[in-house]
Backbone as CSV, one residue per row, in Angstrom:
resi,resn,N_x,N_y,N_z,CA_x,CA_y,CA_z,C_x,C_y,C_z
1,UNK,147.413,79.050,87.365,146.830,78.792,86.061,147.820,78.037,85.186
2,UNK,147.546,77.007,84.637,148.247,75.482,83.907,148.531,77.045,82.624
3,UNK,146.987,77.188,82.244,147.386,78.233,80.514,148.472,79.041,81.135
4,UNK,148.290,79.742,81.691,149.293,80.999,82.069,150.829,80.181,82.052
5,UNK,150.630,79.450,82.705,152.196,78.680,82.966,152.975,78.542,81.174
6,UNK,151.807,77.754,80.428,152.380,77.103,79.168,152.494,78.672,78.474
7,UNK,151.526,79.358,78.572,152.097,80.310,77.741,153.702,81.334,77.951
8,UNK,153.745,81.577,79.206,155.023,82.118,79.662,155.943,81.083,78.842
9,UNK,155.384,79.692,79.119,156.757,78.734,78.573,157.354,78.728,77.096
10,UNK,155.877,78.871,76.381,156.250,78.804,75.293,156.720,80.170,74.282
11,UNK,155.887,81.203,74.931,156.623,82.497,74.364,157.940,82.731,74.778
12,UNK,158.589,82.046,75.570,160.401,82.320,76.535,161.094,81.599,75.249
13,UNK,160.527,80.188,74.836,161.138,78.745,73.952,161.010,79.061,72.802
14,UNK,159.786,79.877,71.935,159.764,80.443,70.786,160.763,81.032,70.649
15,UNK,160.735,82.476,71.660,161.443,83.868,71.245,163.128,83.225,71.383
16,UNK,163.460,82.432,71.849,165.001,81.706,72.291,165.174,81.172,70.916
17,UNK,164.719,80.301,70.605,164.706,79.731,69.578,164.555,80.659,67.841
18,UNK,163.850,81.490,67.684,164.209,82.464,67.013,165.067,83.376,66.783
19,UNK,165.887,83.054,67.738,167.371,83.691,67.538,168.659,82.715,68.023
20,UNK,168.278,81.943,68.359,169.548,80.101,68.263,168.873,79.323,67.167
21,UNK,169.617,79.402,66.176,169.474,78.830,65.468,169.872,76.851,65.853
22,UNK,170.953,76.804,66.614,170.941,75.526,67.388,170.064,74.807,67.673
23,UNK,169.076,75.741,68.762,168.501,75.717,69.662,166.773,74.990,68.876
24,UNK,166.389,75.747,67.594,165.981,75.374,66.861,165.803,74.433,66.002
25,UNK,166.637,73.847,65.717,167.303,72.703,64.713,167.091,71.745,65.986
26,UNK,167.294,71.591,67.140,167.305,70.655,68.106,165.609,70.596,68.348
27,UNK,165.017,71.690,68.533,163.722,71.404,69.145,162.833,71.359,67.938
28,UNK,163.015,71.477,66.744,162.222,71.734,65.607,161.475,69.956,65.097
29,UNK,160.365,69.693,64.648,159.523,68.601,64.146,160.048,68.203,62.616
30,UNK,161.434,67.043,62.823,162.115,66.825,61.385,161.608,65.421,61.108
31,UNK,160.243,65.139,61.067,160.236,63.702,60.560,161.426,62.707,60.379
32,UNK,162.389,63.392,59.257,163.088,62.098,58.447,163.993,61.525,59.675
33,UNK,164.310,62.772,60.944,165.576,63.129,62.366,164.623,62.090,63.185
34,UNK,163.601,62.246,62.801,162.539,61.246,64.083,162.810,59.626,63.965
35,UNK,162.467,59.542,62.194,162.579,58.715,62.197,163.611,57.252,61.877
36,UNK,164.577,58.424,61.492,166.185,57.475,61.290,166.784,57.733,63.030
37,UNK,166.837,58.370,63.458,167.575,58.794,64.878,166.779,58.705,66.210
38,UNK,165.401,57.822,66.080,164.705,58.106,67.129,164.946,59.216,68.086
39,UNK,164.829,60.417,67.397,164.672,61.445,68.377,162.784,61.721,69.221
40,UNK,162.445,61.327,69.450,160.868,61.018,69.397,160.511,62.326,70.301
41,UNK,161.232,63.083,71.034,161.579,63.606,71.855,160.200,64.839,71.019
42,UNK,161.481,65.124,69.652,160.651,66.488,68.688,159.200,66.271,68.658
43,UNK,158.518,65.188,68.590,157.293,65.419,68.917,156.237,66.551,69.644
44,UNK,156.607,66.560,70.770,156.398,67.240,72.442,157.214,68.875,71.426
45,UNK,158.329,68.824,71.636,159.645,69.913,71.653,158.972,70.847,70.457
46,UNK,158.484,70.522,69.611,157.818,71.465,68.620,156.845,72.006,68.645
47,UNK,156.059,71.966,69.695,154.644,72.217,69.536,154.854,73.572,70.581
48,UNK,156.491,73.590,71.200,157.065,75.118,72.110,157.391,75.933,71.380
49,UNK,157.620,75.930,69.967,158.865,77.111,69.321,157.569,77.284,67.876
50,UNK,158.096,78.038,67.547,157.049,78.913,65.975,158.143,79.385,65.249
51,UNK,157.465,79.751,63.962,158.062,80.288,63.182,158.509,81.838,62.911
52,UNK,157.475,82.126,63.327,157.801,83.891,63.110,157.024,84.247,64.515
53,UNK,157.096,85.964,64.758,156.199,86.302,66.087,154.616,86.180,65.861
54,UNK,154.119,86.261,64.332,152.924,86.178,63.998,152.470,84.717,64.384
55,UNK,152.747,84.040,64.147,152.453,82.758,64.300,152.459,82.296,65.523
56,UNK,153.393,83.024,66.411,153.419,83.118,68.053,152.104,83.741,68.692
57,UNK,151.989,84.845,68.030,150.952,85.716,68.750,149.448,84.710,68.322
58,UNK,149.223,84.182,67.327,148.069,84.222,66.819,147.532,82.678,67.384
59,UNK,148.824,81.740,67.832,148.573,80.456,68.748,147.545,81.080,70.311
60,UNK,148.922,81.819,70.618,148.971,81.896,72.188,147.866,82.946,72.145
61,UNK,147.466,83.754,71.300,145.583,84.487,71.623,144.576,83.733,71.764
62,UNK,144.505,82.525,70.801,143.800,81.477,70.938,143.832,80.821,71.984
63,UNK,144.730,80.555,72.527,145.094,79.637,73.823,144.432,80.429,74.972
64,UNK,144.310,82.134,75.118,144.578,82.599,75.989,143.150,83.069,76.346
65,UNK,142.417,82.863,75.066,141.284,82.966,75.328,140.366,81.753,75.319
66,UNK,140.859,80.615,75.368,140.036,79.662,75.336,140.039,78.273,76.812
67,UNK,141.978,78.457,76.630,142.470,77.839,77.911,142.112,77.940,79.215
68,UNK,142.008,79.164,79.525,141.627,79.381,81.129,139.649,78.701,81.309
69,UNK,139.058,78.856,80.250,137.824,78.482,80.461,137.707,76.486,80.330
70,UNK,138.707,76.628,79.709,138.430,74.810,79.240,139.388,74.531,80.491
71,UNK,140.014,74.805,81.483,140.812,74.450,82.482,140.134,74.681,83.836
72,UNK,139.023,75.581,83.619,138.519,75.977,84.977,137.328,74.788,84.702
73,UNK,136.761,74.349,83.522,135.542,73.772,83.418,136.094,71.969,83.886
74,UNK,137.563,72.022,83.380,137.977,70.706,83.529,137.993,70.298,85.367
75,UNK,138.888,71.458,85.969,138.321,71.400,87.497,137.340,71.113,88.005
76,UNK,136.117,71.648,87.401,134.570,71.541,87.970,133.965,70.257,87.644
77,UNK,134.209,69.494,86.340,134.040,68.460,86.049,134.936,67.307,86.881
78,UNK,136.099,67.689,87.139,137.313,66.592,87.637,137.522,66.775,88.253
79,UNK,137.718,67.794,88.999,138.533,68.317,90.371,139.910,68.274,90.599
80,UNK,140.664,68.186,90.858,142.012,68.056,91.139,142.703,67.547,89.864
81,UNK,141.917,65.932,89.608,142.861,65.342,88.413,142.314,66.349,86.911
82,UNK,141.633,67.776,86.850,141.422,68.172,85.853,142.329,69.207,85.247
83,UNK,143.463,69.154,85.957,144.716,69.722,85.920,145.490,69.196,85.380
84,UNK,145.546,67.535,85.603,146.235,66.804,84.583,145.617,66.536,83.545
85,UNK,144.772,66.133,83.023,144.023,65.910,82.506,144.041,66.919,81.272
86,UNK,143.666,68.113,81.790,144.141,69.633,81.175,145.726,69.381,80.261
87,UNK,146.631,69.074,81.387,148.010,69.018,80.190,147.578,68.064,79.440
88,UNK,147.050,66.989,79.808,147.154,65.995,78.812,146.157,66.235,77.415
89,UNK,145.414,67.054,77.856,144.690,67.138,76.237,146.079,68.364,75.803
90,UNK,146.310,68.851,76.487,147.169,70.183,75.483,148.528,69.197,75.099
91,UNK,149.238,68.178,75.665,150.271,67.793,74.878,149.979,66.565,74.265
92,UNK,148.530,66.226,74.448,148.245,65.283,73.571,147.720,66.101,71.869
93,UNK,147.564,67.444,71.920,146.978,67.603,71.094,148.026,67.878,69.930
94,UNK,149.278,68.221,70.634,150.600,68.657,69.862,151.089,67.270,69.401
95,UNK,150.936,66.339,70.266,151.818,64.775,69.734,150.811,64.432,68.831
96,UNK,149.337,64.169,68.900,148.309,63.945,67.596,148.601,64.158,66.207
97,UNK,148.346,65.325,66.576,148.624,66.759,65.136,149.966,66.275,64.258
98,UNK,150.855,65.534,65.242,152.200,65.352,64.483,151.989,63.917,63.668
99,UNK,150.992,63.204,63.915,151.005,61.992,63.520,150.766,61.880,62.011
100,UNK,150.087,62.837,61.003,150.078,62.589,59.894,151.637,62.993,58.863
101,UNK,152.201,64.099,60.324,153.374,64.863,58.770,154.454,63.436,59.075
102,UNK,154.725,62.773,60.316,155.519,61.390,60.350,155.387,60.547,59.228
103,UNK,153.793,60.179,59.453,153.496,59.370,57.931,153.696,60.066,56.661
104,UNK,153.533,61.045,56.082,153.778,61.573,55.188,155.455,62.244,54.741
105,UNK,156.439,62.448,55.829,157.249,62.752,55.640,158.834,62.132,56.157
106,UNK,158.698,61.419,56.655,159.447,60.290,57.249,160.392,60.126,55.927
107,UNK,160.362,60.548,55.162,161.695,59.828,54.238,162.161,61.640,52.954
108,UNK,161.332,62.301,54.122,161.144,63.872,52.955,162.695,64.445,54.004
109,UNK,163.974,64.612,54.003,164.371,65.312,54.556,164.841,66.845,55.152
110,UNK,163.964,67.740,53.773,163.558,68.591,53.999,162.323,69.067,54.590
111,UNK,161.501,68.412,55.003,160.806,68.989,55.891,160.383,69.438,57.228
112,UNK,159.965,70.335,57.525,160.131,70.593,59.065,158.379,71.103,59.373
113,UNK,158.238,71.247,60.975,157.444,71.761,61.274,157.412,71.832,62.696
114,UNK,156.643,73.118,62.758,156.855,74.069,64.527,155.804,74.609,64.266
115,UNK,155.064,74.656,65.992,153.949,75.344,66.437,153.030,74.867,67.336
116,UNK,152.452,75.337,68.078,151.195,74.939,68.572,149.710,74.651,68.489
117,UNK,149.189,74.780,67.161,148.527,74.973,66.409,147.625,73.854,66.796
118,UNK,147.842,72.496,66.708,147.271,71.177,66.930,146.758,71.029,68.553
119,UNK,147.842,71.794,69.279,146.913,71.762,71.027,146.124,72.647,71.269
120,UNK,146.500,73.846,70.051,145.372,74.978,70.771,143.594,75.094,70.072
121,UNK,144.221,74.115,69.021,142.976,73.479,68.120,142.276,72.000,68.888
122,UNK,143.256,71.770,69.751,142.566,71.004,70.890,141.886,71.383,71.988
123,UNK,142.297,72.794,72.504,141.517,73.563,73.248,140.318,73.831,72.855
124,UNK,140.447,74.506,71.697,139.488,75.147,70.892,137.958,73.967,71.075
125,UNK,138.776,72.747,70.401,137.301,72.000,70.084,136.638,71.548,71.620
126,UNK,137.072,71.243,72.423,137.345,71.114,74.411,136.074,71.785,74.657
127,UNK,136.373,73.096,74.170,135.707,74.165,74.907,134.123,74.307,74.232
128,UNK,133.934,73.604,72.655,132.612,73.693,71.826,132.068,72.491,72.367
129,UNK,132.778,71.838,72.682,132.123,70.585,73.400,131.253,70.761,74.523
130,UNK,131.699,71.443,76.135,131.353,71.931,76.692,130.241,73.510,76.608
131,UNK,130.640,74.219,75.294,129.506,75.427,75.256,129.469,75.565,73.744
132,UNK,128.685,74.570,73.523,128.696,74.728,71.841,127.730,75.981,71.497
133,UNK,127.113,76.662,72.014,126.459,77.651,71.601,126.810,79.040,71.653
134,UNK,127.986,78.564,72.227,128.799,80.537,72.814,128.918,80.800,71.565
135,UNK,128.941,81.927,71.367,129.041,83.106,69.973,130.979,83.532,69.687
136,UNK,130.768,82.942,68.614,132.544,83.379,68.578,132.230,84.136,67.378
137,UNK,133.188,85.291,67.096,133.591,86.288,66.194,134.611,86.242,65.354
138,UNK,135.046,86.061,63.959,135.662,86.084,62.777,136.028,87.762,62.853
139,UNK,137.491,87.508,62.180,137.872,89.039,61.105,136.427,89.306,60.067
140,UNK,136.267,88.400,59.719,135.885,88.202,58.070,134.105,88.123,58.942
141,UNK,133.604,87.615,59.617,132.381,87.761,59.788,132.083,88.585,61.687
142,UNK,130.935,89.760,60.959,130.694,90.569,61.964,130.272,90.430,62.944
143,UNK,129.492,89.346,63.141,128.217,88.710,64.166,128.665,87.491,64.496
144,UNK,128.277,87.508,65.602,128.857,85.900,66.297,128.132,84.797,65.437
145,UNK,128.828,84.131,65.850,128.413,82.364,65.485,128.057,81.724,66.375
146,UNK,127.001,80.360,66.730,127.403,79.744,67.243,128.789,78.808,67.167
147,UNK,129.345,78.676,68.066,130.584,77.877,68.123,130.231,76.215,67.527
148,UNK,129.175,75.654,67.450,129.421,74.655,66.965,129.462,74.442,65.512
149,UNK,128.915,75.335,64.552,129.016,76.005,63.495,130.307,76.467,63.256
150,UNK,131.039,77.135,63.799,132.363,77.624,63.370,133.295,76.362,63.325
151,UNK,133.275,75.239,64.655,133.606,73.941,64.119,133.578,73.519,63.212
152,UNK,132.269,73.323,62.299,132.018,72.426,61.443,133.048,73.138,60.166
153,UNK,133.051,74.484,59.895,133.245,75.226,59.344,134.927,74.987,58.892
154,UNK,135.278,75.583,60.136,136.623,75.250,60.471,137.066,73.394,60.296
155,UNK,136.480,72.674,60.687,137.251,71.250,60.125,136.919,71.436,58.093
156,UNK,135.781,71.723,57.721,135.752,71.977,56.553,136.828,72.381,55.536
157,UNK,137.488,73.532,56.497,138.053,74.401,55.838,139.451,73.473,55.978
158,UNK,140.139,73.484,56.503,141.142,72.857,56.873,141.448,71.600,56.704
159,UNK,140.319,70.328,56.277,140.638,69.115,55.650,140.604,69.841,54.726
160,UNK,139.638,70.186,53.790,139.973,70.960,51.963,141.059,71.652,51.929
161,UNK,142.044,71.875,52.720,143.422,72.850,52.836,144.244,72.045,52.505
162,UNK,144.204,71.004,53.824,145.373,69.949,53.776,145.274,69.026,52.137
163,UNK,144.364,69.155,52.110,144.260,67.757,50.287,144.575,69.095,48.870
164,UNK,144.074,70.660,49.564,144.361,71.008,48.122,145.401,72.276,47.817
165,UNK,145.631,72.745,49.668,146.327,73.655,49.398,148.422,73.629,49.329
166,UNK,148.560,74.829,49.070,150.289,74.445,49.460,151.203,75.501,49.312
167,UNK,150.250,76.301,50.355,150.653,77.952,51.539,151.805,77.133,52.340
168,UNK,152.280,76.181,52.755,153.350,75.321,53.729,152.805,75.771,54.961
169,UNK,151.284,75.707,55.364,150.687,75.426,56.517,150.263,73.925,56.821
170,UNK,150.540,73.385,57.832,150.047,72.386,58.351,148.561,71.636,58.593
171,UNK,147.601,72.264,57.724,146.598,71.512,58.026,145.827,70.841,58.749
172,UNK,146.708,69.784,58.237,146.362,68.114,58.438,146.619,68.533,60.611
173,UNK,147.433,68.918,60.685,147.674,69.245,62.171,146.622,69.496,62.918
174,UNK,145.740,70.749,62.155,145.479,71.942,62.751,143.521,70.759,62.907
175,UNK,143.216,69.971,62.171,142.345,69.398,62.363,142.238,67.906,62.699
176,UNK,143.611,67.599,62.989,143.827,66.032,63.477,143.908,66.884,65.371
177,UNK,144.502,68.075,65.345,144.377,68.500,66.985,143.029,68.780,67.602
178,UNK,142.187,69.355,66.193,140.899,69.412,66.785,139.732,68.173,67.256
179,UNK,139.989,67.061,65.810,139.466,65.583,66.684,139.903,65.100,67.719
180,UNK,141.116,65.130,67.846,141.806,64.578,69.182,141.045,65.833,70.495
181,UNK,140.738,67.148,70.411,140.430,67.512,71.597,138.909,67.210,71.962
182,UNK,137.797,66.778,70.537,136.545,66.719,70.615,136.376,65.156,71.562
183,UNK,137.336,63.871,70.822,137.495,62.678,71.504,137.922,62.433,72.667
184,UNK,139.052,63.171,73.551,139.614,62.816,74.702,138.728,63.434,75.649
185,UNK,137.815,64.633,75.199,137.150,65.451,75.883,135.704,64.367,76.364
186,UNK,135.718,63.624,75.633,134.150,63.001,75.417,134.731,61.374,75.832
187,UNK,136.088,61.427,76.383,136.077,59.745,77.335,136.790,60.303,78.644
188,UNK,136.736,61.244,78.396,136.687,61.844,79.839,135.382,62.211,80.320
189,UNK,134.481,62.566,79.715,133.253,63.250,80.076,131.682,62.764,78.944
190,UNK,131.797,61.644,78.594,130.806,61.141,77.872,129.351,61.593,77.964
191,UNK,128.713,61.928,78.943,127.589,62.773,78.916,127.563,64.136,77.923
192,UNK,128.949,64.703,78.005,128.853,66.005,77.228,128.225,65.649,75.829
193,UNK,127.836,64.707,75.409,127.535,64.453,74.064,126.223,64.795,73.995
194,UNK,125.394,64.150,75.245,123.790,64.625,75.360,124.264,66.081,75.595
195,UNK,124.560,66.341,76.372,124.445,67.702,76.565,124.649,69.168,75.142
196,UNK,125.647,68.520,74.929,126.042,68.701,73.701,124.827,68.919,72.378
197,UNK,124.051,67.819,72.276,123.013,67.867,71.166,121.733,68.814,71.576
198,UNK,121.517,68.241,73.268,120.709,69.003,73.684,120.523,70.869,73.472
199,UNK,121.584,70.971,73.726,121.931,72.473,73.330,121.657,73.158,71.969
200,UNK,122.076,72.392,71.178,122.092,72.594,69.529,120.726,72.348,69.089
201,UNK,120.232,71.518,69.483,119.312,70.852,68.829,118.167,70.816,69.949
């Protein structure tokens, strides 16, 4: 299992990194380090380490429940190459996600950012693509949803975050990872779109 693998990886690179402070500072997402020092590297390297264990746990649940189904479906659709394919939406979804704080922070030298948030919000949308009608469950709401609804919901919520909020969550990430997983998912698999409406509609 590709999920199983990344998650071992990234809970080992978090929890290391939460106590090397080095180790951190090297793998951490510093725009201004990216872009005076071409380190381009932090791109990829940040999307392994978090901030606290909460922020660890609450990626890698998401991942853990969404990954193994969007990886087994990518097989059945692809076969062999749906393994690559698979990493490539998950580290495409972490290099995406990074593309707005570059533009926006490229000359901010205090800013930083770590997490996985943008690939597992690439999973996430992967998987509504393929079963937009599965029922997902909220803290905050008792009864399932359809999943393509909690999408809409969720990009809602999270562009109006990124333009108005300033909790020092990433946003702009968390829904630039989710277009990037709805798009790569759908030129890999362009039918899913009928299928897709068909379902809903």
């Amino acid at each position: 299992s590709i999920t199983l693998y990344i998650t071992v990886f990234t809970v080992a690179i978090s929890i290391l990194a939460m106590y090397n402070d080095d180790l951190l500072e090297k793998l951490i997402f510093h725009p201004y380090t990216v872009r005076n020092h071409n380190e381009w590297y932090r791109f990829i390297s940040s999307g392994f380490i978090h901030a606290d264990f909460m922020h660890l746990f609450v990626n890698m649940f998401v991942l853990w429940n969404f990954g193994p189904t969007v990886e087994k479906l990518f097989i059945r659709f692809f076969g062999v190459k749906g393994l690559l394919f698979y990493v490539m939406l998950y580290l495409g979804g972490i290099l995406f996600s990074a593309l707005p704080s570059i533009q926006k922070h490229q000359n901010n030298p205090s800013y930083n950012a770590v997490g996985a948030s943008g690939a597992v919000s690439a999973i996430l949308f992967s998987s509504i693509m393929f079963m937009p009608m599965t029922k997902l469950r909220l803290l905050f709401i008792p009864i399932g949803i359809p999943a393509w609804i909690f999408g809409i919901l969720y990009l809602v919520y999270e562009i109006y975050s990124a333009k108005n909020s300033n909790d020092h969550i990433a946003h702009d990430a968390h829904y630039v990872g989710a277009i990037f997983g709805v798009v790569f998912t759908l030129i890999l698999e362009p039918s899913l779109i009928i299928n897709f409406f068909n379902q809903v509609f």
